[in-house]
C-alpha positions, 0 to 999 in steps of 0.5 A: 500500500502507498499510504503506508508510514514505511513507504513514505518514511522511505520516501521522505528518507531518499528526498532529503538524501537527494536534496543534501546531496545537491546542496553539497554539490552547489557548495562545491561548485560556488565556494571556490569562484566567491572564495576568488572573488572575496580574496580580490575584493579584501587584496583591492581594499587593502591596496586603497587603505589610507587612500584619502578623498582627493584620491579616491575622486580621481580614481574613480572619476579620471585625471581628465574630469578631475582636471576640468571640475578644478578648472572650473572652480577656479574660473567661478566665484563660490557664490556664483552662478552658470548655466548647465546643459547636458552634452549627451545624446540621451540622459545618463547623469552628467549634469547631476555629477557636474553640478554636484561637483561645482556645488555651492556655485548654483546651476540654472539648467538648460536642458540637452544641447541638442534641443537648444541647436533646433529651438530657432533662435539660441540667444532668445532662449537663453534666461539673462545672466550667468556669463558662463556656460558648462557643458556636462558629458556622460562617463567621466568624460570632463565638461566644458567651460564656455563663456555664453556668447561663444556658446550662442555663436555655436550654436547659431552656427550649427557647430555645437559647443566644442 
């Protein structure tokens, strides 16, 4: 009979069995790789110990980014002001690092470059102000500093920004 308590005892006994089984051979087969992966991830954190800020920005960000946010900061006062666009052909988050990059300095932003090159007349849509234009690419690629007027003349040429 099936219904049994023997047959399904039985039953219970050679799934658990087979159940441990897989799980040890899962074990033996991911321990190793995660063991790698962990060893690389400790020697890599311990390459970086001591490693201040500074470092670790243009570590993670590139000499050239770096380079150009500096540069930047220098030509803008802490309490000013410039205008931002984004360079990228679609959105990845350029200008949210450049203004997070340039902060306290405030940003009035523009939208895509490529949407300001067709609006018709550049200088119209333009809010008055800001001397200054930067020009926020996608990744670590280092922004542009351009004074507004050699940015409308751009892009009333067609010629973009750069």
């Amino acid at each position: 009979m099936i219904n049994s308590t023997a047959v399904l005892s039985f039953a219970g006994s050679v799934f658990r069995a087979v159940a441990l089984g897989l799980l040890g051979l899962y074990l033996l087969a991911s321990l190793p790789p995660a063991a790698l992966h962990v060893g690389a991830r400790v020697a890599q954190a311990a390459a970086q110990a001591g490693e201040d800020s500074a470092g670790a920005w243009r570590r993670i960000q590139g000499d050239a980014y770096v380079d150009a946010i500096e540069r930047i900061r220098r030509t803008l006062p802490r309490d000013g002001e410039y205008l931002l666009v984004n360079g990228a052909a679609e959105w990845q988050g350029g200008p949210y690092w450049v203004r997070f990059d340039l902060a306290p300095r405030r940003a009035r932003y523009l939208g895509p470059l490529r949407e300001l090159a067709v609006r018709g007349r550049p200088a119209a849509s333009l809010p008055a102000g800001p001397r200054w234009v930067v020009i926020a690419f996608p990744d670590r690629e280092p922004p542009l500093l351009v004074e507004r007027q050699d940015f409308l003349r751009r892009l009333e040429l067609g010629r973009g920004p750069g």
